[in-house]
C-alpha positions as CSV (number, residue, x, y, z in Angstrom):
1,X,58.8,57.2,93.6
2,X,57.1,58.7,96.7
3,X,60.5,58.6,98.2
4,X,62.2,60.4,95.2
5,X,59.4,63.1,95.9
6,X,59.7,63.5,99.3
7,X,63.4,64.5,99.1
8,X,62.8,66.2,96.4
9,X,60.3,68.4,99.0
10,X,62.4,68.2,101.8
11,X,65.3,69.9,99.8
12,X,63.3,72.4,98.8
13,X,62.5,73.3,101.6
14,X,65.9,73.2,103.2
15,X,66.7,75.6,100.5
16,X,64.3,77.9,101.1
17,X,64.7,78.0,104.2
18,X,68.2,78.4,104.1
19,X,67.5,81.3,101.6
20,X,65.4,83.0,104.3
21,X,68.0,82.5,106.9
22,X,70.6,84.7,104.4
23,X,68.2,87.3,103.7
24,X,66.5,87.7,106.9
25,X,67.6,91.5,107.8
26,X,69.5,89.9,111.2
27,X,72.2,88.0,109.1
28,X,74.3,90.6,108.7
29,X,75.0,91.3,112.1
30,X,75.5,87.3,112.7
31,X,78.3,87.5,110.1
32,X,79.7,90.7,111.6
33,X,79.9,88.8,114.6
34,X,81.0,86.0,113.1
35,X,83.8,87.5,111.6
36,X,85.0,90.0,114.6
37,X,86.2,86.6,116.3
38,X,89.0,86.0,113.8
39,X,89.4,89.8,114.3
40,X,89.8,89.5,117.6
41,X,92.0,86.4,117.5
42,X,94.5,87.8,114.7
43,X,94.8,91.0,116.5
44,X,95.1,89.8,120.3
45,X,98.3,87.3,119.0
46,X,99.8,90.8,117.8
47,X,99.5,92.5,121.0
48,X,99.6,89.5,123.3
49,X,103.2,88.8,122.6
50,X,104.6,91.6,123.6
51,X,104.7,91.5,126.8
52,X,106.2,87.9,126.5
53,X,109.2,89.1,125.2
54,X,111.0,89.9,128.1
55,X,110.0,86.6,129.3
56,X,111.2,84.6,126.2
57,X,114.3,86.8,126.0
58,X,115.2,85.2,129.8
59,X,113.8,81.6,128.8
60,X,116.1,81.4,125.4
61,X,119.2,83.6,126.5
62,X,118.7,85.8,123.6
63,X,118.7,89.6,123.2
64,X,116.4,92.4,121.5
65,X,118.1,91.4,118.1
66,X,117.0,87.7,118.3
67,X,113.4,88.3,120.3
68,X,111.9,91.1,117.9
69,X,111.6,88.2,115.2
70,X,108.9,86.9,117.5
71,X,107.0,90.1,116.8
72,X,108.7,91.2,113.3
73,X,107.9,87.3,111.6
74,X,104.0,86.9,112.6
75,X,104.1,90.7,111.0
76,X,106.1,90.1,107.9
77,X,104.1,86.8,106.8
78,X,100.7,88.4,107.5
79,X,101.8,91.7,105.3
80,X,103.2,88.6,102.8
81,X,99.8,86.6,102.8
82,X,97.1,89.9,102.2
83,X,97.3,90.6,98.5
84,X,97.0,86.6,98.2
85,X,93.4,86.9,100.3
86,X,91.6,87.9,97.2
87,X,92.7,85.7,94.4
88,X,91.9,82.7,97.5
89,X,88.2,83.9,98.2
90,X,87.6,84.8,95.0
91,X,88.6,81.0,93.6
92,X,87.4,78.9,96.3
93,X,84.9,81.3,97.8
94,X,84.9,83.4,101.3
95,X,83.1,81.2,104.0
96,X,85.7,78.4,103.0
97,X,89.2,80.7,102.7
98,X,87.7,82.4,106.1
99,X,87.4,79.0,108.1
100,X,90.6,77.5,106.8
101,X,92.8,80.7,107.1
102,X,91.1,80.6,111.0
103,X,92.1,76.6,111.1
104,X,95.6,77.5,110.4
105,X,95.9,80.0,112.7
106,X,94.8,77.7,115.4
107,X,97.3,75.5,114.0
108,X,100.1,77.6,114.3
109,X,98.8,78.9,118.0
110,X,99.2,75.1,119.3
111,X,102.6,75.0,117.5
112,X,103.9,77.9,118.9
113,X,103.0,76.8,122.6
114,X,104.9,73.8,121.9
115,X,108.1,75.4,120.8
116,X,111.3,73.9,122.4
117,X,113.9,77.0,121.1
118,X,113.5,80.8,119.9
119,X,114.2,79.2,115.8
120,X,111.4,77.2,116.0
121,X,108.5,79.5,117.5
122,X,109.6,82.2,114.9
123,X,108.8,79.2,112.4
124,X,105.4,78.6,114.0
125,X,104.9,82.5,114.2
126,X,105.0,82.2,110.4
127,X,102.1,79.8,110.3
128,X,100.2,81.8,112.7
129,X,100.7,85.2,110.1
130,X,100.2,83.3,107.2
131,X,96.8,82.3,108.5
132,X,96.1,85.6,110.1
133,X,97.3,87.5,106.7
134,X,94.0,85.0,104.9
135,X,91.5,85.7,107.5
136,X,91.6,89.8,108.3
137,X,91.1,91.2,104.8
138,X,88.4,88.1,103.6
139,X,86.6,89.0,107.0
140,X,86.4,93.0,106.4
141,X,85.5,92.1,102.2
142,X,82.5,90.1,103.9
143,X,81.9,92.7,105.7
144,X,81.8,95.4,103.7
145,X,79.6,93.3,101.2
146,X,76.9,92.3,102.9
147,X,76.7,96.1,104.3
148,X,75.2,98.4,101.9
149,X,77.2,101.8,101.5
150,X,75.3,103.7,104.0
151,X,75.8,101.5,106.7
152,X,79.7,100.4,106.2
153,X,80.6,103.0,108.8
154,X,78.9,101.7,111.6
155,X,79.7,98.1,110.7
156,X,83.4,98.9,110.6
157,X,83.2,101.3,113.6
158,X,81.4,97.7,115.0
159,X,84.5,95.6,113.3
160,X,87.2,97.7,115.0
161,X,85.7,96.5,117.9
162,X,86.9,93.0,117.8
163,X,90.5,94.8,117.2
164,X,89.7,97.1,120.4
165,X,88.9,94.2,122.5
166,X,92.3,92.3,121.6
167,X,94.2,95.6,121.8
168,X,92.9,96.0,125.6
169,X,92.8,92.2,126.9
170,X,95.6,90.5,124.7
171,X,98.5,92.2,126.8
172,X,96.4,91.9,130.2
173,X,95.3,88.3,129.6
174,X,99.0,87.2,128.0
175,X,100.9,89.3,131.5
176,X,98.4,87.4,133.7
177,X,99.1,83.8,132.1
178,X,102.6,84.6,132.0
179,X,102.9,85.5,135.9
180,X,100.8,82.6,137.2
181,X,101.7,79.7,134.0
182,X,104.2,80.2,131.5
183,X,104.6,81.9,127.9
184,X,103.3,78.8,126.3
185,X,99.7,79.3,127.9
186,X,99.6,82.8,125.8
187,X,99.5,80.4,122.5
188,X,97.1,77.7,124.2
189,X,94.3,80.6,125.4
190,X,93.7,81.0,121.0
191,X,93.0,77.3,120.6
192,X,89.4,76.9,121.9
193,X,88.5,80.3,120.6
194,X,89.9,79.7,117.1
195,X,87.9,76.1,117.5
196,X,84.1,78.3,118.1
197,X,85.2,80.5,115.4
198,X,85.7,77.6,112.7
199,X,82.7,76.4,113.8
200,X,80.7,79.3,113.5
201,X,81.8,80.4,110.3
202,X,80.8,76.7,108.5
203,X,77.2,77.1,110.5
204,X,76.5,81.2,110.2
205,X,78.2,82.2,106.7
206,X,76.5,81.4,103.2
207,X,79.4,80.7,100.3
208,X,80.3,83.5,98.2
209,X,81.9,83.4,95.2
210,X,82.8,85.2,92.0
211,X,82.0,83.8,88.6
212,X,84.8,85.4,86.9
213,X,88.3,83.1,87.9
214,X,91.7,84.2,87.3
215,X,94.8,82.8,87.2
216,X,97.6,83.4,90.0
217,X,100.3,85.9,90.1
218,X,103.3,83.3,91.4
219,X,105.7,85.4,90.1
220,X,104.6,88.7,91.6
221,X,103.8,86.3,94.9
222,X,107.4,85.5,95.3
223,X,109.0,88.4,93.9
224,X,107.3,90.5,96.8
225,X,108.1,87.9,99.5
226,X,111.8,88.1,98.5
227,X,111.7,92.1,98.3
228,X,109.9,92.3,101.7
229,X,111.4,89.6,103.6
230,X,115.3,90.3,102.3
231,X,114.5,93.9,103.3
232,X,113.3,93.8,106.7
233,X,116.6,91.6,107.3
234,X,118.5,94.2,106.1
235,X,117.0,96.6,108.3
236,X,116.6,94.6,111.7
237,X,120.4,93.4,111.6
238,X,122.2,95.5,109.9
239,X,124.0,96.4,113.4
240,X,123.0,93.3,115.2
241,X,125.7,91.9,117.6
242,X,126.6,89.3,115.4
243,X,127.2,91.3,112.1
244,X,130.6,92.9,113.0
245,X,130.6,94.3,109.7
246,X,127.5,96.5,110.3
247,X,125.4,97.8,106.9
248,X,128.6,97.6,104.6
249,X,129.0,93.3,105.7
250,X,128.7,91.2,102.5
251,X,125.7,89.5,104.4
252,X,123.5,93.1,104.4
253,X,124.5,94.3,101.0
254,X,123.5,91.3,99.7
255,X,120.3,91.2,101.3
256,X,119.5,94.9,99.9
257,X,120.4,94.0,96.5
258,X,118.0,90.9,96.5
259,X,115.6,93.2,97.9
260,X,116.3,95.7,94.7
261,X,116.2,92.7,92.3
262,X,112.7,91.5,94.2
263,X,111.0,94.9,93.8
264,X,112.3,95.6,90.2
265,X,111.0,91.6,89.6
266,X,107.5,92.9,91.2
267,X,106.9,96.2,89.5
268,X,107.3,95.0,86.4
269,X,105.4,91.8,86.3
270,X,102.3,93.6,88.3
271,X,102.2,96.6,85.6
272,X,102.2,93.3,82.7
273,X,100.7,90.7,83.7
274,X,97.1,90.2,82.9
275,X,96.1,89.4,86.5
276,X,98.5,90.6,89.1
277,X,98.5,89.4,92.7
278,X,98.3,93.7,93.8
279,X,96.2,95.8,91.3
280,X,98.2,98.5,91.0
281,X,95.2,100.2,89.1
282,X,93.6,100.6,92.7
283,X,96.1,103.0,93.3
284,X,94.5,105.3,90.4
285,X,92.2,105.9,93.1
286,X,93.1,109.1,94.4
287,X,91.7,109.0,98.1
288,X,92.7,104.8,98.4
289,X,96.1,105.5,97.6
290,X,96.6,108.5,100.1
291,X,94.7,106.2,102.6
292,X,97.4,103.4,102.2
293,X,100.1,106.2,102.0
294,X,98.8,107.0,105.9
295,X,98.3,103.5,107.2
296,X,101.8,102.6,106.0
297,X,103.3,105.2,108.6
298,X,100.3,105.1,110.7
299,X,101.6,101.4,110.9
300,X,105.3,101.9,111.4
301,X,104.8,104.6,114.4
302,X,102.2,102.4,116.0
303,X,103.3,98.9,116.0
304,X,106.5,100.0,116.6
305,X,106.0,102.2,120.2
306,X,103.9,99.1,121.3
307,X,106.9,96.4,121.0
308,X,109.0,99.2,123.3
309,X,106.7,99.9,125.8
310,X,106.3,96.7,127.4
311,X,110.3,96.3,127.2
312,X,110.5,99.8,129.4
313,X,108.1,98.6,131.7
314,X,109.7,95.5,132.7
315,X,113.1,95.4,132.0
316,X,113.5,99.3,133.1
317,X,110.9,99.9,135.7
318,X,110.5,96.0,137.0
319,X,107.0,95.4,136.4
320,X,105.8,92.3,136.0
321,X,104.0,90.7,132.7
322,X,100.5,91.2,134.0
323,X,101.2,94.8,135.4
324,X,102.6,96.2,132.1
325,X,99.7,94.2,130.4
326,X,97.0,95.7,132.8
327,X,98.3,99.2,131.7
328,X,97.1,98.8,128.2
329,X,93.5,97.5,129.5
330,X,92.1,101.4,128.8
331,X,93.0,101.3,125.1
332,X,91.3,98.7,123.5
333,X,87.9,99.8,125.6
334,X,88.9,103.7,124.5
335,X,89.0,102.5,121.0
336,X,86.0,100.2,121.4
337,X,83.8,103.3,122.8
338,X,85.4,105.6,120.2
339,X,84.9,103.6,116.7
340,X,81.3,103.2,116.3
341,X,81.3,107.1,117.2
342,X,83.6,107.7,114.6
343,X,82.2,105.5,112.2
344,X,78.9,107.4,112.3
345,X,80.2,111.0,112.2
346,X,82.1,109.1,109.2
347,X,78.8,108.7,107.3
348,X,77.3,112.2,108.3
349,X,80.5,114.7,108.3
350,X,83.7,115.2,106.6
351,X,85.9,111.7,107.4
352,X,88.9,113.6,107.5
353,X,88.1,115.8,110.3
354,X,88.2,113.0,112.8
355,X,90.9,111.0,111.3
356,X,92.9,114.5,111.6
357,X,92.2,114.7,114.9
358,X,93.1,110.7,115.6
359,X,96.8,111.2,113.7
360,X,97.2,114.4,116.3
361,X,96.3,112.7,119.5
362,X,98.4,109.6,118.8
363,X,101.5,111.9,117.6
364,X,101.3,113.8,120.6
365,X,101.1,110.1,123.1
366,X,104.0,109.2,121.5
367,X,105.8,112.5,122.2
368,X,105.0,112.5,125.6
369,X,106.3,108.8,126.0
370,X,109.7,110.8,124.9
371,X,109.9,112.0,129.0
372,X,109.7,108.3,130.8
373,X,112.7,107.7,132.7
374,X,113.7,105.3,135.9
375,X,111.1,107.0,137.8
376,X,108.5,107.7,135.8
377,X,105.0,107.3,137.7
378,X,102.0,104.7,136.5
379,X,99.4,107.9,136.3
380,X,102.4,109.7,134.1
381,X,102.3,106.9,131.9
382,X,98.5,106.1,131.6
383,X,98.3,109.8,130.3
384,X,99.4,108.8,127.3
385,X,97.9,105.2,126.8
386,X,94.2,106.8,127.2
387,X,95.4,109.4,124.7
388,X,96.6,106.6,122.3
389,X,93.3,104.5,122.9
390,X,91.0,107.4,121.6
391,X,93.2,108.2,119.0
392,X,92.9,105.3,117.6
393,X,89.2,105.1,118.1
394,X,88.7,108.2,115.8
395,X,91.5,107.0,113.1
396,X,90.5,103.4,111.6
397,X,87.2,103.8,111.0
398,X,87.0,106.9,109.2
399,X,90.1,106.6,106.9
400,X,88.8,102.8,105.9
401,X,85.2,104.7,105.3
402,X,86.8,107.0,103.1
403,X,89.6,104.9,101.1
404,X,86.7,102.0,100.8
405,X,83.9,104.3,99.9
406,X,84.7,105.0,95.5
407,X,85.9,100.9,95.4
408,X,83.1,98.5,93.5
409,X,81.7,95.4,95.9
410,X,83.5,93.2,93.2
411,X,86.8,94.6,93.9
412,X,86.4,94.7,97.2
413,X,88.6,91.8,98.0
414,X,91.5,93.2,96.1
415,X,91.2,96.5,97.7
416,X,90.7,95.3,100.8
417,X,93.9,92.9,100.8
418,X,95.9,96.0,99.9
419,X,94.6,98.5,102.4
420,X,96.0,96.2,105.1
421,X,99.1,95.0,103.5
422,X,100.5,98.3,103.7
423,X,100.0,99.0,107.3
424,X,101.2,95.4,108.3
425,X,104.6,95.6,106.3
426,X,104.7,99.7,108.1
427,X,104.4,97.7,111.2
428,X,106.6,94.5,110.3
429,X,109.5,98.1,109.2
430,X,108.6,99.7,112.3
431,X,109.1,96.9,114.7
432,X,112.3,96.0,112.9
433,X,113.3,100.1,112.7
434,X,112.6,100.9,116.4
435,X,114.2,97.5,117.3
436,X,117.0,98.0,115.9
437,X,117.3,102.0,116.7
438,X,116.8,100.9,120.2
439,X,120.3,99.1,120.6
440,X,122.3,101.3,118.5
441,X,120.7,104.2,120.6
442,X,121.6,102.2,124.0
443,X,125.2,101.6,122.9
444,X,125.5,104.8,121.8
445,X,124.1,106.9,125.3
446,X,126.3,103.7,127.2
447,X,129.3,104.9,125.3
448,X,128.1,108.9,126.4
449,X,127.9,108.0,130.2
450,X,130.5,106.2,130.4
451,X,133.2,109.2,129.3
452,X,131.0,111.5,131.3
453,X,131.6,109.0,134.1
454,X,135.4,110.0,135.8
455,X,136.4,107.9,138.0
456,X,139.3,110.0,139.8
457,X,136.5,112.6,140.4
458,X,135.6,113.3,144.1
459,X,131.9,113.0,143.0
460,X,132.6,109.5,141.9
461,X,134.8,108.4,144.7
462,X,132.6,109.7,147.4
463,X,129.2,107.5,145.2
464,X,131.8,104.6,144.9
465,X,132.4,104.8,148.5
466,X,129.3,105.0,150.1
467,X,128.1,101.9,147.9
468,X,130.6,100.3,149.3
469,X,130.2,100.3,152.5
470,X,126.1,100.1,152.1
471,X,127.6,96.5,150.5
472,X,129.7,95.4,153.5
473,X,126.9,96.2,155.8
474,X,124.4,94.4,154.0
475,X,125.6,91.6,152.5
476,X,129.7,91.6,154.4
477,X,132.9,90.5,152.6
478,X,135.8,92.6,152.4
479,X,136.5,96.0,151.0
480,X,137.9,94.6,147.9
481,X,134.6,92.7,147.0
482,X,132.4,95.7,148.6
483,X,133.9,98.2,146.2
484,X,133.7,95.7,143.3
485,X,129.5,95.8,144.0
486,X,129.7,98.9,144.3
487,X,131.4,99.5,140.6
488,X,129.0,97.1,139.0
489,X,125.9,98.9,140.8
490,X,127.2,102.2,139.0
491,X,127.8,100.1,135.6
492,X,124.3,99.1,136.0
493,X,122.8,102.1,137.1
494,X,124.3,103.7,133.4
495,X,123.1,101.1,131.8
496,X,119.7,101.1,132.6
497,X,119.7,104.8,132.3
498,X,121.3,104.6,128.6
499,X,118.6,101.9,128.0
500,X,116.1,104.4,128.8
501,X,117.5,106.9,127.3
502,X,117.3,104.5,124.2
503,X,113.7,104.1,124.7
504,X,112.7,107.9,125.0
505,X,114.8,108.6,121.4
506,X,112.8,106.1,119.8
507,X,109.5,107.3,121.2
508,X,110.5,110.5,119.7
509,X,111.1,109.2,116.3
510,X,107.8,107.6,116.2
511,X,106.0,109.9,117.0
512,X,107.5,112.4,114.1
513,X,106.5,109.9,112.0
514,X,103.4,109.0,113.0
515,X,102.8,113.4,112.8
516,X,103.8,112.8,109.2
517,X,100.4,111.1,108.4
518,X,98.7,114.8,109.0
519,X,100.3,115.4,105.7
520,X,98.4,113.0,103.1
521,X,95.4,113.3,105.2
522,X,95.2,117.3,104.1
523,X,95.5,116.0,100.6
524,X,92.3,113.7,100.8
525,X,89.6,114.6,98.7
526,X,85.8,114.7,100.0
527,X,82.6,114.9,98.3
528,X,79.8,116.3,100.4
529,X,77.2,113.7,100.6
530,X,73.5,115.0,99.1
531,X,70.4,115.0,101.1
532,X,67.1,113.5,100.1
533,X,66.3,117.4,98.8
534,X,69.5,117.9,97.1
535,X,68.8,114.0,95.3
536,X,65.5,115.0,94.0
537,X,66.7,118.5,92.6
538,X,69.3,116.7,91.2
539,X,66.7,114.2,89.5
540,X,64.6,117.6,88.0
């Protein structure tokens, strides 16, 4: 009996203090923390990639076509695996979807370090974005609920942070693993990190869950992943090297009309069923919908310029991994110095007025990432990447202050998991657009220089000819070989000039349509917060 009574005490007492622990004024910022590791871990395997591809395109023999999966499947999936997030937490509550999503992630990062071919790391990039597509919108609904309203800015200002971090130190750390280990060791670094984060989310976070439990959406779930996924083929190889039919082969018309079927399949089972996997009705929302309106081709513009700088940089200028990684060091910190500013003129001014301004200066980086060329300096370059790092300092935070701010805490999940689909699958479409623009562009400005090119011109001969004999003083051999160098230097030489020329058209084309967010952001609609003197007038 005495025993009975004592546990009885202890567990009281455990509980209570357990309920002190959640409601001392410091948890909060424990689960902010908490949360901006997966943050930082989701994001970083985005940007740390990229400058592996040039790597894994010499390691696999495979071209831009094949590698751009690498970044386009991680992308996809995620986009695929957001709308799912809320129906997950919401049934089996947020601490536990949080620290499995973060398990599989970790998962998927030892996988893809052990991946023997390009088929089966674009498998194990599809476990890493299906746990990554869990873990980012559960974290920001946690977030945003134990925040109240008035301090959401800042905490997302602090979120973005994580984001920065990766945005800045995925591309330097993954360029200095690469040059001194391998592009395995870029999957290994996520493994002990991914470890702390599990287990600070089972000791930090109290369970969360809703009482209300619906059922899920498996037809809208697969619909979508057949529309998205059969689209983005469509797109990415529609003139891939393979498909010598182009975008009227059997394989890509068929692809678009499964993609057709898919979305016709979705839209109508999410506007009848009683609980659809995407709440359309969030969308009734005026400011939300804009918001996801501007993060879709925030998304496409953005994601897409980063898989082609890192591309330029070493396959046109010969940089290594870690010295195009380095040059990306200033964003994230940029970003990170930026966001909490933001987030704070976010709960005092206008939102708009800084997201404006953050669509403007990352429209205008792009453009001037139109000018690179064979010779294009490091300070020429790093112009635009400190543009592009405060730009998207003052962009995030404000817009998700805004589209978040007329969305009840119990929809939070939902609305959450839909604000970041839609920039995902603009960055999965821009990844996929700009890779595949980038070798129809090449071909094209290859097929350009080389008609320019005459090779009965005196100008010609007399470049021939001096190659030539630079060769045979060099390296020897006869004239015969000597002038065959020299034709292959010039072949090269156009090459790597149409590639860049390639480069500096897509450039171009994201940043018009990263200009065309400036559009919907006019449209949003703002409602002057009162004062405590305007509140009590109003209360009179």
């Amino acid at each position: 009996m005495f025993n009975s009574n004592e546990k009885s005490i202890r567990g009281a007492a455990i509980s209570q203090i357990s309920s002190l622990h959640h409601e001392h004024t410091s948890y909060k910022w424990w689960v902010l923390a908490n949360v901006m590791i997966g943050t930082f871990m989701a994001v970083l395997d985005a940007t740390i990639v990229d400058v592996s591809l040039a790597k894994i395109m010499a390691t696999f023999g495979i071209g831009v076509d094949t590698v751009k999966w690498v970044a386009t499947a991680y992308l996809l999936v995620f986009a695929i695996m957001l709308p799912t997030s809320g129906w997950i937490a919401d049934h089996f509550g947020y601490r536990k979807t949080y620290a499995t999503a973060l398990g599989l992630f970790t998962l998927g990062s030892l996988l893809c370090s052990l991946a023997w071919n390009e088929s089966a790391l674009i498998l194990f990039r599809v476990i890493q974005g299906a746990g990554a597509g869990l873990m980012m919108p559960v974290g920001m609904a946690i977030v945003m609920r134990e925040f109240p309203p008035e301090k959401r800015g800042v905490a997302l200002g602090f979120w973005t942070i994580a984001a920065a971090a990766s945005v800045s130190l995925g591309p330097t750390l993954g360029g200095y693993l690469i040059d001194n280990f391998s592009w395995h060791s870029i999957f290994d670094v996520n493994v002990p990190v991914g470890i702390v984060g599990v287990f600070a989310t089972l000791v930090i976070q109290r369970e969360y869950k809703t009482a209300k439990k619906e059922s899920f959406d498996i037809v809208g779930f697969i619909s979508m992943s057949v529309f998205l996924s059969a689209l983005l083929i469509a797109l990415s190889d529609g003139t891939a090297e393979w498909n010598t039919g182009g975008w009227t082969s059997p394989f890509i018309v068929t692809c678009f009309a499964i993609s057709i079927i898919g979305f016709v399949v979705f839209m109508i089972t999410e506007l009848n069923v009683r609980h659809p996997l995407i709440d359309l009705s969030l969308l009734k929302n005026f400011n939300f919908a804009m918001s996801n309106i501007i993060l879709f081709i925030f998304g496409m513009g953005m994601f897409g310029s980063t898989f082609l700088l890192p591309l330029y940089l070493q396959n046109a200028l010969g940089y290594t991994a870690f010295q195009a990684g380095s040059l990306f060091l200033p964003i994230g910190f940029l970003q990170a110095l930026m966001s909490p500013i933001a987030g704070n003129l976010a709960d005092k001014i206008n939102p708009k007025i800084p997201a404006f301004i953050g669509i403007v200066l990352l429209a205008f980086s792009l453009f001037l990432n139109h000018f690179l060329s064979l010779f294009s300096e490091t300070s020429a370059i790093m112009i635009s990447l400190y543009l592009r790092g405060l730009a998207m300092g003052w962009v995030f935070t404000p817009l998700s202050t805004i589209a978040l701010s007329g969305i009840p805490r119990e929809r939070m999940a939902q609305a959450s998991g839909l604000y970041n689909v839609l920039r995902q699958i603009g960055g999965s479409f821009g990844v996929a657009i700009m890779g595949t623009l980038l070798t129809n562009r090449t071909i094209f400005h290859i097929n350009s220089y080389g008609q320019a090119v005459n090779q009965y011109s005196p100008v010609t001969k007399n470049i021939v000819s001096g190659l030539s004999r630079f060769s045979q003083h060099a390296v020897g051999g006869t004239n015969a070989v000597s002038t065959l160098r020299a034709d292959a230097l010039v072949v090269y030489h156009l090459s790597q000039q149409a590639f860049v020329s390639a480069v500096d058209d897509d450039f171009f084309i994201a940043a018009l349509i990263t200009f065309l967010c400036v559009i919907p952001i006019l449209f949003l609609r703002y409602k002057k917060k009162k004062g405590p003197a305007q509140k009590m007038v109003a209360m009179e």
